[in-house]
C-alpha positions in Angstrom: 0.0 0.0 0.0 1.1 3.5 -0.8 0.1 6.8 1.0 0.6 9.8 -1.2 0.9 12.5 0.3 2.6 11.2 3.4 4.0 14.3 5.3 0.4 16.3 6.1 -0.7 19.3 8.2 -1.9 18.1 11.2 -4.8 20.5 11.2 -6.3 18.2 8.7 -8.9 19.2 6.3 -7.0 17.8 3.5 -6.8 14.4 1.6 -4.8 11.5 0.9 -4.7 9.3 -2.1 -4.2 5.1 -1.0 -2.9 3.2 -3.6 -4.3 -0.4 -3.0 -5.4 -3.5 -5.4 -8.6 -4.3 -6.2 -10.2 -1.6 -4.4 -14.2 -2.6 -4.8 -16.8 0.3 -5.3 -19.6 -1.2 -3.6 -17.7 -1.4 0.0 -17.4 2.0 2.1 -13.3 2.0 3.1 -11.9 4.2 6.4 -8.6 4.5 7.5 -7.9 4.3 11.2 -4.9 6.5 12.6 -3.7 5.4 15.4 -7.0 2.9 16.1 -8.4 6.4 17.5 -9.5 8.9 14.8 -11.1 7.9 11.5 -11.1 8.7 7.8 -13.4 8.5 5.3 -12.7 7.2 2.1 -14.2 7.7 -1.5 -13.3 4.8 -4.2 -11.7 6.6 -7.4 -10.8 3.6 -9.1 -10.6 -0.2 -8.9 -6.5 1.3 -7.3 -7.2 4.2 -5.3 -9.2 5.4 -2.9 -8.9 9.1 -1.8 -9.3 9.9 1.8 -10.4 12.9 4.0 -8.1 13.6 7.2 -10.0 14.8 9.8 -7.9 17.2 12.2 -5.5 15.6 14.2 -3.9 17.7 17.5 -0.6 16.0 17.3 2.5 15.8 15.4 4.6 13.1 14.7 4.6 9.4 12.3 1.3 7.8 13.3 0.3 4.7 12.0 -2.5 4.4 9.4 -4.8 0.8 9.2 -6.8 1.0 5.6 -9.8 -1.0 5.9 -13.7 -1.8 4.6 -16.1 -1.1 6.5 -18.6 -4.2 6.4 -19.7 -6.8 8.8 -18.1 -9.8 8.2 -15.0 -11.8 8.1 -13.1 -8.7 6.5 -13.3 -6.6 9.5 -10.1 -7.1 10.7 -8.1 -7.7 7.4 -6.7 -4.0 6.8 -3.3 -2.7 5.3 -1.0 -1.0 6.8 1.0 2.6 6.5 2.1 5.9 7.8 2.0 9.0 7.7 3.7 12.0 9.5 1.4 14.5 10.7 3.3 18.3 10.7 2.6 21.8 11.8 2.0 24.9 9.8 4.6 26.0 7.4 5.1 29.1 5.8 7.2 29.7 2.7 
């Protein structure tokens, strides 16, 4: 699995893209950060899904679980990542 972009402001409001394989449109995906806060995922294609952050009031590498969202045996199948949440920066 690929995360891209994986440096991110930590303030949120932004998206990711997750590059996985053979994502399925008919299943609602999240990604977990840190098994605490939780993003919502939109299926692009049948490779990536494209995520919203939601804000997040800490900095550092946290680790990302990518995951459907169904009731079943896939519930805990999910792939794994990270992703370094940053402060502000001005140029």
């Amino acid at each position: 699995m690929m995360i891209y972009p994986n440096i991110v402001n930590m303030l949120g409001e932004m998206t990711v893209d997750v590059n996985a394989l053979c994502l399925d449109r008919t299943q609602t995906y999240i990604m977990m950060i840190e098994e605490r806060e939780v993003a919502t995922c939109t299926v692009l294609n049948a490779a990536i899904a494209r995520c919203s952050l939601p804000k997040i009031y800490d900095w550092g590498t946290k680790t990302v679980y990518f995951q459907p969202q169904s009731r079943g045996a896939n519930d805990d199948k999910a792939f794994v990542g990270y992703i370094y949440f940053g402060g502000l920066y001005r140029v």
